[in-house]
N, C-alpha and C positions, 0 to 999 in steps of 0.2 A: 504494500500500500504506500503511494506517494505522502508522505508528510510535507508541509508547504514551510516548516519550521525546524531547528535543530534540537538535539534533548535540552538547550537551555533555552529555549524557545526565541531564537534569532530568528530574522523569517532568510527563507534558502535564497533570495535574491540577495539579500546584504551579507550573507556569506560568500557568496559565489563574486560579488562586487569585492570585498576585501581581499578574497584571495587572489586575484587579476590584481590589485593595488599593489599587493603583497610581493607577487611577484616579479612585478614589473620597477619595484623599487629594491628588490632585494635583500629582501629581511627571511630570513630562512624560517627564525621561528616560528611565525606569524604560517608563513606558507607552510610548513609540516604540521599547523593546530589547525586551521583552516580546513587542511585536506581530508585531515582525522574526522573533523567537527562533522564533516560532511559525510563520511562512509559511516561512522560509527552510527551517524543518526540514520542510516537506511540509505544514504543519499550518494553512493561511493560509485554509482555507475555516472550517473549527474557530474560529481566532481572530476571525474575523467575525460567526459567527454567537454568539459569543459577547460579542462589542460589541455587537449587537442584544438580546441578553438582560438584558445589563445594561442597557444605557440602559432597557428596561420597565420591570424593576426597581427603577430612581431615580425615573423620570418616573413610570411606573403613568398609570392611566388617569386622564384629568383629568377633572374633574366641567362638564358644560358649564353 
């Protein structure tokens, strides 16, 4: 069942926002609690496929 929240009831878009911040700023811990926060609450296919978004996102298509 999708929960639209985490076990400490953050709603899964302000997670999924801070973890893209997180990463994109480079703070490790923040992105390993993040990702956790995500799978542990049921949400670990979600927080994948949105490491796969983002990485497109930074990298984009390279020009050969």
């Amino acid at each position: 069942m999708f929960r639209s929240t985490s076990r400490f009831n953050i709603p899964f878009f302000d997670i999924r926002s801070a973890l893209q911040k997180s990463i994109r700023r480079g703070i490790v811990d923040d992105t390993v609690f993040y990702t956790s926060e995500l799978d542990i609450s049921g949400l670990g296919n979600s927080a994948f496929t949105s490491l796969i978004l983002f990485a497109s996102e930074d990298v984009s298509i390279a020009d050969p």
